[in-house]
PyMOL CGO cylinders between C-alpha atoms (Angstrom):
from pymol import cmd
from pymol.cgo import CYLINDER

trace = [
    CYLINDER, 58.57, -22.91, 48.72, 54.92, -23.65, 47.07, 0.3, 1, 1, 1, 1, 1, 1,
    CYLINDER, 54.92, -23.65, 47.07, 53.62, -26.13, 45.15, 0.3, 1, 1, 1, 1, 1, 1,
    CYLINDER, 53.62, -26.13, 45.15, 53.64, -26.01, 41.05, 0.3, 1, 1, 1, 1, 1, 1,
    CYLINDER, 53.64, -26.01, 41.05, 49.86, -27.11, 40.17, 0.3, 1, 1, 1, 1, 1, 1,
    CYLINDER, 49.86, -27.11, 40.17, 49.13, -27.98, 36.68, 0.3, 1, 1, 1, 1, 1, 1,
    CYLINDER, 49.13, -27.98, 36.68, 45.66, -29.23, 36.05, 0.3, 1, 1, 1, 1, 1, 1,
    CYLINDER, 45.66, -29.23, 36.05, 45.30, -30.40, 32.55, 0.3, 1, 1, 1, 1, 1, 1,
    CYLINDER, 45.30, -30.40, 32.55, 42.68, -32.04, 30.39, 0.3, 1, 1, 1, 1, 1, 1,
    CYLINDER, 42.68, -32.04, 30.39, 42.50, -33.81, 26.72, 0.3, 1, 1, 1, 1, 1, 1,
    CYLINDER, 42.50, -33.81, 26.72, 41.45, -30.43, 24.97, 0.3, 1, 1, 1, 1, 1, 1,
    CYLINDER, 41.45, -30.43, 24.97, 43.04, -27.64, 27.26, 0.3, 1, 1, 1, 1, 1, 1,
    CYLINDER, 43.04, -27.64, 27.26, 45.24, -26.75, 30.00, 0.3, 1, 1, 1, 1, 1, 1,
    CYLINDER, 45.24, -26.75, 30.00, 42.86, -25.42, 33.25, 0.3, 1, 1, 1, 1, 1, 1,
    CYLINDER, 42.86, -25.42, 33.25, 45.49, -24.58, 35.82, 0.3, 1, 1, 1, 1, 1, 1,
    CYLINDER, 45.49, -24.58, 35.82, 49.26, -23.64, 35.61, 0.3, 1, 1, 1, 1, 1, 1,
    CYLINDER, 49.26, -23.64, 35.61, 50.83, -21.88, 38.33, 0.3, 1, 1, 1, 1, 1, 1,
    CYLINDER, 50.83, -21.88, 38.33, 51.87, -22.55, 41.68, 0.3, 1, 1, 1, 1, 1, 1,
    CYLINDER, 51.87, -22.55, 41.68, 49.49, -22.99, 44.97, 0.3, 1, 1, 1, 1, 1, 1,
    CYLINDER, 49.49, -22.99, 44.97, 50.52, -22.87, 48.99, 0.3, 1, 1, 1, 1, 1, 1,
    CYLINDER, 50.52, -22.87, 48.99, 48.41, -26.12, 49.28, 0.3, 1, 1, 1, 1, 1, 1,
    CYLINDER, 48.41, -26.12, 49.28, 46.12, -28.35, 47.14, 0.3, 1, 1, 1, 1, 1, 1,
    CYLINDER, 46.12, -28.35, 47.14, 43.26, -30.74, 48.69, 0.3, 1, 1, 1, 1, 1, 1,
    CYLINDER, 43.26, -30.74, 48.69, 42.48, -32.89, 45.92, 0.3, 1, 1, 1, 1, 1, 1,
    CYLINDER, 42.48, -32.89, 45.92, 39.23, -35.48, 45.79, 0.3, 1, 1, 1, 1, 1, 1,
    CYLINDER, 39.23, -35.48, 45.79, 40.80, -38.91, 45.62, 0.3, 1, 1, 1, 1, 1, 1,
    CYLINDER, 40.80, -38.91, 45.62, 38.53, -42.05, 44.97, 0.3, 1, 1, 1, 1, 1, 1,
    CYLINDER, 38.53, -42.05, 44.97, 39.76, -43.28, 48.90, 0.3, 1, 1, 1, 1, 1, 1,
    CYLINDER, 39.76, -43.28, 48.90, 38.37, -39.38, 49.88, 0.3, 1, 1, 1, 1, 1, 1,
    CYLINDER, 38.37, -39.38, 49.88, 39.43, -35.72, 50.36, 0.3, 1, 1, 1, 1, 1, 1,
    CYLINDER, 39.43, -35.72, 50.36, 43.83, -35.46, 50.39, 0.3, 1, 1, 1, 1, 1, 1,
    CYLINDER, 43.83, -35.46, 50.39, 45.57, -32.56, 51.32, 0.3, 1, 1, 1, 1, 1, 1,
    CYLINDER, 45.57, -32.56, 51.32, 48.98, -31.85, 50.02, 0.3, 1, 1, 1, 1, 1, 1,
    CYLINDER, 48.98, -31.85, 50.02, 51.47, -29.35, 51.12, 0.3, 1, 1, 1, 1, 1, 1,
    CYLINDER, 51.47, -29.35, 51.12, 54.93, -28.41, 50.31, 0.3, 1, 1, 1, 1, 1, 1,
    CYLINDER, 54.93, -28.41, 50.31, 57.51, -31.46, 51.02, 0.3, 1, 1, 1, 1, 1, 1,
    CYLINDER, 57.51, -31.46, 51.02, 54.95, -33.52, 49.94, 0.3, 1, 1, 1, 1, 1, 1,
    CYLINDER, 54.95, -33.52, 49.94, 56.15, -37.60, 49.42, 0.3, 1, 1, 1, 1, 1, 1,
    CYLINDER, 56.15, -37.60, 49.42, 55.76, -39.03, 45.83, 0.3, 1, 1, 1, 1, 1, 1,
    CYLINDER, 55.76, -39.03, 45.83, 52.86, -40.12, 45.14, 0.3, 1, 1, 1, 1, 1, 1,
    CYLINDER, 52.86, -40.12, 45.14, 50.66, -41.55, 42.16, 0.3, 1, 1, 1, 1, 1, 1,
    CYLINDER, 50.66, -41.55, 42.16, 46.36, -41.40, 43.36, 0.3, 1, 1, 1, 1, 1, 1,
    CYLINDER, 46.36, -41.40, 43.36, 43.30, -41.87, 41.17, 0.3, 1, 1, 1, 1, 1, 1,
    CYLINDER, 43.30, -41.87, 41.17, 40.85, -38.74, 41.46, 0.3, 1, 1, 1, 1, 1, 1,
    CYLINDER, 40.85, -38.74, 41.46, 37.25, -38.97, 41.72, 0.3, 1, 1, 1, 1, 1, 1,
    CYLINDER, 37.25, -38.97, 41.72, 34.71, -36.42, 40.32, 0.3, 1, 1, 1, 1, 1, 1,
    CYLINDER, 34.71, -36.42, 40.32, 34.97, -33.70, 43.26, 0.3, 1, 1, 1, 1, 1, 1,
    CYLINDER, 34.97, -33.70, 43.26, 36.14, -30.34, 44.06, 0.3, 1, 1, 1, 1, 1, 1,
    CYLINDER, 36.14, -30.34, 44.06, 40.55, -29.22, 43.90, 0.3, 1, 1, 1, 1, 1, 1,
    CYLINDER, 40.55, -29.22, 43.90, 40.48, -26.63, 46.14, 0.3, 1, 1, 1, 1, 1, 1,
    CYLINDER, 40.48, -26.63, 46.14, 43.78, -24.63, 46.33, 0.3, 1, 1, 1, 1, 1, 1,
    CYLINDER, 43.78, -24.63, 46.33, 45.35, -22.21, 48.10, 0.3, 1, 1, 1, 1, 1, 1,
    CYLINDER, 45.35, -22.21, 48.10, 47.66, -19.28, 47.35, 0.3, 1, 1, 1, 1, 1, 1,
    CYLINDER, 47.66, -19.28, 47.35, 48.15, -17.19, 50.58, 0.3, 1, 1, 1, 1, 1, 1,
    CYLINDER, 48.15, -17.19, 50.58, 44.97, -16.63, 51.92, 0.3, 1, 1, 1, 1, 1, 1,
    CYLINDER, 44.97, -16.63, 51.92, 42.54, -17.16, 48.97, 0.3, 1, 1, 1, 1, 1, 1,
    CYLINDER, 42.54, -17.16, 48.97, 41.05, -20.68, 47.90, 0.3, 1, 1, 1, 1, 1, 1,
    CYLINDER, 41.05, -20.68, 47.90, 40.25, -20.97, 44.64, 0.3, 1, 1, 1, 1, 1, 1,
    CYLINDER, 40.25, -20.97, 44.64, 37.46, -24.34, 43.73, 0.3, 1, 1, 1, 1, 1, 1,
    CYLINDER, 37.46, -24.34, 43.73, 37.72, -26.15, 40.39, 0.3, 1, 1, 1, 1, 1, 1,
    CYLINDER, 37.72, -26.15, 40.39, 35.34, -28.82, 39.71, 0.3, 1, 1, 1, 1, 1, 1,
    CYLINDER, 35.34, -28.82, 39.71, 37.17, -31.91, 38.21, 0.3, 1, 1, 1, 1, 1, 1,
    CYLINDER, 37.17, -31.91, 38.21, 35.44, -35.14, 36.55, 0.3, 1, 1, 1, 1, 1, 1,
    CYLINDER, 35.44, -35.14, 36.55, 38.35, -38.10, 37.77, 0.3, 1, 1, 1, 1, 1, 1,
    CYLINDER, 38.35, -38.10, 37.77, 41.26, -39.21, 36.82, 0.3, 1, 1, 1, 1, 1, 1,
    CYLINDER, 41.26, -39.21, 36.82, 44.64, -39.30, 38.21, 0.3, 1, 1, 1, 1, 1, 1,
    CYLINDER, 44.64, -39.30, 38.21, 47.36, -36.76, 40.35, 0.3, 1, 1, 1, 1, 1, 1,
    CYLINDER, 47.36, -36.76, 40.35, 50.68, -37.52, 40.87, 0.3, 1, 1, 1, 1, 1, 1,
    CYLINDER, 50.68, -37.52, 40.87, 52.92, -35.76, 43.58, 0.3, 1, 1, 1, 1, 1, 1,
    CYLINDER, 52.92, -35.76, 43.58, 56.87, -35.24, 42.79, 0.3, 1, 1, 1, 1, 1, 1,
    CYLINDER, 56.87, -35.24, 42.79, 58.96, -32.80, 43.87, 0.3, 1, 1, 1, 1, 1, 1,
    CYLINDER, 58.96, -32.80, 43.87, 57.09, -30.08, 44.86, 0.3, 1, 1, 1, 1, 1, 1,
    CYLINDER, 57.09, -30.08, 44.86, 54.77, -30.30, 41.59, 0.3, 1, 1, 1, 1, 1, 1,
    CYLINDER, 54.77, -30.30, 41.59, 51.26, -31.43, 41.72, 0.3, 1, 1, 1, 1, 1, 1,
    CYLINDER, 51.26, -31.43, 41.72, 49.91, -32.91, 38.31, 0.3, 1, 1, 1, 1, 1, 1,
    CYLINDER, 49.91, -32.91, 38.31, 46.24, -33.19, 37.83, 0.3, 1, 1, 1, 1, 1, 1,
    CYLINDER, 46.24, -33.19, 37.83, 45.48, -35.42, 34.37, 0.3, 1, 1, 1, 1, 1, 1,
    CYLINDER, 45.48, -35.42, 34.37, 41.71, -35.50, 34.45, 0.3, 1, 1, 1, 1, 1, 1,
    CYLINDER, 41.71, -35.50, 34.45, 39.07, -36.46, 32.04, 0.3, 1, 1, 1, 1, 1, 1,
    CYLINDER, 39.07, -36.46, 32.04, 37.41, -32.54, 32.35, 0.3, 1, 1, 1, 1, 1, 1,
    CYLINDER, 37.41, -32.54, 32.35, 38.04, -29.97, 34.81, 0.3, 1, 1, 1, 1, 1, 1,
    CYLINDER, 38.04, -29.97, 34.81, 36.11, -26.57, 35.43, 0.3, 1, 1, 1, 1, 1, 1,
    CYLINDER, 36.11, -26.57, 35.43, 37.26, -23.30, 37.35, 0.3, 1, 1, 1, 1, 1, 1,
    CYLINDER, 37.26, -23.30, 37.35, 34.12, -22.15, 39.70, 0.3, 1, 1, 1, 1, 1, 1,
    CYLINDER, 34.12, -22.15, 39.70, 34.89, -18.90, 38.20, 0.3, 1, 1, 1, 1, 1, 1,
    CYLINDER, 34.89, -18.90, 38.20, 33.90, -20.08, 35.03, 0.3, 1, 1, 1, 1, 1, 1,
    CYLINDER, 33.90, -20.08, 35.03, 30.52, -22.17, 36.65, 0.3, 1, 1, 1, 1, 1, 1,
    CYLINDER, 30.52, -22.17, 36.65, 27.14, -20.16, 36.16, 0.3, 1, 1, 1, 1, 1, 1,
    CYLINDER, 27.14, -20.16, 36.16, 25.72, -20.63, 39.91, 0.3, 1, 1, 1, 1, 1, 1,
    CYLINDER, 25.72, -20.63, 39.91, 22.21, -19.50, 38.78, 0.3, 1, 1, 1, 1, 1, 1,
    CYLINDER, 22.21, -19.50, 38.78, 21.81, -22.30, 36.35, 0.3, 1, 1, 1, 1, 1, 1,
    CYLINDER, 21.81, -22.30, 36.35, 24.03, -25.07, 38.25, 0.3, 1, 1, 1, 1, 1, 1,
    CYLINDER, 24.03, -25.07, 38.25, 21.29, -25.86, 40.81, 0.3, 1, 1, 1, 1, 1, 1,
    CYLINDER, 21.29, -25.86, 40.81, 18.72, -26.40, 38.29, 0.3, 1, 1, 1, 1, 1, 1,
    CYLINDER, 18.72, -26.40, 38.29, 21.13, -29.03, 36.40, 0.3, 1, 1, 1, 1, 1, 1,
    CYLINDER, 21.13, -29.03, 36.40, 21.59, -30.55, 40.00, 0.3, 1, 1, 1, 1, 1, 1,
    CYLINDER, 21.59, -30.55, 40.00, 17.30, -30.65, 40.48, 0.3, 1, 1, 1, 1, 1, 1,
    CYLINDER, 17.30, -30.65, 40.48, 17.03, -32.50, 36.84, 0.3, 1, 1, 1, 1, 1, 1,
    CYLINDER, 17.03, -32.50, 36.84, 19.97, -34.85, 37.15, 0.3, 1, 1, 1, 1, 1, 1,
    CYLINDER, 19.97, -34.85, 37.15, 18.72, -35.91, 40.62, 0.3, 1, 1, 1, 1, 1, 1,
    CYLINDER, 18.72, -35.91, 40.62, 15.40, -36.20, 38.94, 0.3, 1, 1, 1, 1, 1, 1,
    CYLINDER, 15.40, -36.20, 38.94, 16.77, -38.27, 36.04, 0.3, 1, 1, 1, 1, 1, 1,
    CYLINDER, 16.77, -38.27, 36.04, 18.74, -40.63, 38.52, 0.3, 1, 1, 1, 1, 1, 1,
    CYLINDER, 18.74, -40.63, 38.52, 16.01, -41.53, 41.00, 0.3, 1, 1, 1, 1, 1, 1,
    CYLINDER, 16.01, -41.53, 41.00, 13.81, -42.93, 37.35, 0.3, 1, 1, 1, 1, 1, 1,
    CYLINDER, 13.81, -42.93, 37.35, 16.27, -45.67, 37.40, 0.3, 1, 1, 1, 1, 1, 1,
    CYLINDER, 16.27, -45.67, 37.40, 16.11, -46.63, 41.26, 0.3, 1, 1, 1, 1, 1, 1,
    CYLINDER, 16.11, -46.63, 41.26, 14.05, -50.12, 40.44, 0.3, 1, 1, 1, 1, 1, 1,
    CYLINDER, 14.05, -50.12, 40.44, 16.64, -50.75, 37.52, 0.3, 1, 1, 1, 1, 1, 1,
    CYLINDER, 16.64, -50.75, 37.52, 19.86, -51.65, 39.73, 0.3, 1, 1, 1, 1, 1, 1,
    CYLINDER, 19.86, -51.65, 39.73, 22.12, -52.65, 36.85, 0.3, 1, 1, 1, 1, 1, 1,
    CYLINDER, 22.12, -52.65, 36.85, 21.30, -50.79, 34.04, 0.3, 1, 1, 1, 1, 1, 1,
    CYLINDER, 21.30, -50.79, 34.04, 23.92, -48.31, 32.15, 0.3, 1, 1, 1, 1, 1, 1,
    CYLINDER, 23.92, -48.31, 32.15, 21.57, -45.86, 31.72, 0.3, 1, 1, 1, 1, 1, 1,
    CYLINDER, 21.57, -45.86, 31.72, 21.64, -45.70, 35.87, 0.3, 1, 1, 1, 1, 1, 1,
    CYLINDER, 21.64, -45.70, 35.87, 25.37, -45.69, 35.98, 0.3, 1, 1, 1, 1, 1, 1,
    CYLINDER, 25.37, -45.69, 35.98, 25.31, -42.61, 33.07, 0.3, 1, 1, 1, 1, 1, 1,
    CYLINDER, 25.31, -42.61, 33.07, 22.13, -40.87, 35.14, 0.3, 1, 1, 1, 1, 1, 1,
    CYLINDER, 22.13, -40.87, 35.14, 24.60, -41.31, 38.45, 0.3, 1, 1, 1, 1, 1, 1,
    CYLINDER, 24.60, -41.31, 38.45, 27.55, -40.45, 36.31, 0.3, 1, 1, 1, 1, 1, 1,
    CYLINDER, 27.55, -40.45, 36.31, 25.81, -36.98, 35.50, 0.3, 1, 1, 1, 1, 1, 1,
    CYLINDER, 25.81, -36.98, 35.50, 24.68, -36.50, 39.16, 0.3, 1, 1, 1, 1, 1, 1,
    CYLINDER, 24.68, -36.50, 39.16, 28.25, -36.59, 40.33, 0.3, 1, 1, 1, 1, 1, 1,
    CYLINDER, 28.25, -36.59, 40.33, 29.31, -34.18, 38.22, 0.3, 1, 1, 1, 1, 1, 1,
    CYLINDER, 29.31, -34.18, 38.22, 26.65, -31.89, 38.69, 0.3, 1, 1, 1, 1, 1, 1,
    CYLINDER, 26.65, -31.89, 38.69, 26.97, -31.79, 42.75, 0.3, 1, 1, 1, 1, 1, 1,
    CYLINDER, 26.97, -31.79, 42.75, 30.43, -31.30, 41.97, 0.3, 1, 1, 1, 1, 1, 1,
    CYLINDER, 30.43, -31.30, 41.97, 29.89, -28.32, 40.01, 0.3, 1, 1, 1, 1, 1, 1,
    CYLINDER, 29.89, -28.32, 40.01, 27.32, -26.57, 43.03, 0.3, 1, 1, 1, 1, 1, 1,
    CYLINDER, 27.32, -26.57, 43.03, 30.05, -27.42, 44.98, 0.3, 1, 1, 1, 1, 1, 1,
    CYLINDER, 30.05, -27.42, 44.98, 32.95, -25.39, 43.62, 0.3, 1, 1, 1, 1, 1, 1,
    CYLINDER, 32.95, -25.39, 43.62, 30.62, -22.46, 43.06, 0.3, 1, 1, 1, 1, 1, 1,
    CYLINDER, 30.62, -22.46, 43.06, 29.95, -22.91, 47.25, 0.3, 1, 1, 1, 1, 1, 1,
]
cmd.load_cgo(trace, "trace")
């Protein structure tokens, strides 16, 4: 029996159908869920859901929030989500280069938000190169 995957966001729904397994990114690192699953409620970090269905994996980058596990039905409530298949992979590498660029300005200011939103952007941006891997 597979898994029912929903992946949904404020504005859309990314992902509704089922999967043989899910590996999401949670914020205590990568979690792999298969059918027969035990309830469970975990906060996501900005990563890469991979899924499976048979023998294909399918990547889609997500930026946090939370999964829950019931049943046989995986819900993913995150803040933005992205299918790889809808990631250009010749311009993702170039947003990686400038946000890394951006980020390592703020090195001698430790505590500054516009570190945490130059970080912030970094994070999503290796998460993007990553689901188009």
């Amino acid at each position: 029996m597979p898994l029912t995957l929903r992946v949904l966001c404020p504005d859309q729904s990314v992902f509704d159908g089922s999967a043989d397994e899910v590996i999401l990114p949670s914020t205590s690192g990568q979690m792999g869920v298969l059918p027969g699953h035990i309830s469970l409620l975990t906060a996501l970090d900005v990563g890469v859901l991979r899924l499976r269905e048979g023998s294909k994996w399918t990547s889609i980058a997500l930026m946090g929030g939370f999964a829950e596990v019931e049943a046989n039905e995986v819900n993913v409530l995150v803040n933005g989500a992205e299918p790889a298949s809808s990631i250009d992979s010749s311009t993702v590498q170039a947003e990686l280069d400038a946000a890394q660029l951006v980020a390592s300005g703020f090195e001698s200011k430790p505590n500054s938000p516009e570190k945490f939103k130059a970080q912030q952007a970094l994070l999503r941006a290796k998460a993007r190169v990553q689901a188009v891997k």
